[in-house]
N, C-alpha and C positions, 0 to 999 in steps of 0.2 A: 228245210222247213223250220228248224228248229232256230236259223239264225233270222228269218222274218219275225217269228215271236220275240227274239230276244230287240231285234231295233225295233218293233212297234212301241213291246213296254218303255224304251228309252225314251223314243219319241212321244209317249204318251206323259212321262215323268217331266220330261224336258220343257212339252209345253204348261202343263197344271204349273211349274217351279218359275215358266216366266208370265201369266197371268197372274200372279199373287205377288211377283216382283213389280210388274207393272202396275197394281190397282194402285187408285189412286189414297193415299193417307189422309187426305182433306176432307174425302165424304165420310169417314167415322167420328171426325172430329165436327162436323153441321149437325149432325142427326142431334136433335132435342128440341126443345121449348125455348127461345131466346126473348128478351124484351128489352125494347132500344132505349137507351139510354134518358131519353125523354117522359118512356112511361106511354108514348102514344101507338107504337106496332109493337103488337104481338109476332113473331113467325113462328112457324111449327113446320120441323123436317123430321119427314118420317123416309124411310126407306124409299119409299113409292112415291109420295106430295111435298109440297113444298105450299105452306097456307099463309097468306098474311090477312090479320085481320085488321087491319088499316083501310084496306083495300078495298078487297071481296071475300069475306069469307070461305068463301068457295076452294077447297083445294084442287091446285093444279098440280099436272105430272109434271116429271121433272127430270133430267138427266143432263151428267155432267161432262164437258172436255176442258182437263188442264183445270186452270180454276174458275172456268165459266160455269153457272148452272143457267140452263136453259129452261124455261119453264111454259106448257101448253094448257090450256083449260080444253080436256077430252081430248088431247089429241091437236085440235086446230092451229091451223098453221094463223099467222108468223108464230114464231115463239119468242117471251121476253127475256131477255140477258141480264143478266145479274153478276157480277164480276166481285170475286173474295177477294179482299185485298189482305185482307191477315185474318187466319182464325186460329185460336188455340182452346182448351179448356174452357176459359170462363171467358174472351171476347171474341168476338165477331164482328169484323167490316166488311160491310159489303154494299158498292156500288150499285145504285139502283140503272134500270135501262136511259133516265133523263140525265145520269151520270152525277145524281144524289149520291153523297157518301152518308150513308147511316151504322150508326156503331149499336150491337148489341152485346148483350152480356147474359149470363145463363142465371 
């Protein structure tokens, strides 16, 4: 009995160590207030939305694969594609779904 305790906690350690190896490093670095280079979109990444006020003000959900963020207003399908082509710190490129590159900065 005592050796199922000891592989559960293994396997418990093992997988938390490879979800945190896996998350992605891109979505810590979107999360803020950006404004594109032109002065004309606002975005705003929070945890949860993903807003541009170009657009629609309106924030939609939003989650991410690789460096796509996919974005739904409540849920509703299609979702729009949005592809990071470089983000660090203080810029932000990111493809819009018409395959606009717009450049922001914090």
């Amino acid at each position: 009995m005592k050796n199922f305790a000891l592989i559960g906690i293994h396997l418990g350690a093992a997988v938390l160590l490879l979800s945190v190896a896996c998350s992605s490093p891109v979505t810590g670095k979107l999360k803020g207030e950006w404004h594109s280079t032109d002065g004309a979109t606002i975005l705003k990444i929070t945890n949860k939305q993903f807003t541009l006020d170009s657009d629609s003000p309106l924030p939609e959900d939003y989650f991410m694969k690789q460096d796509t963020i996919y974005t739904s207003f409540e849920g509703n399908l299609p979702y729009s594609k949005f592809v990071v082509k470089q983000v660090d710190e203080h810029q932000l490129q990111l493809e819009y779904p018409d395959s606009a590159l717009v450049v922001f900065s914090k």
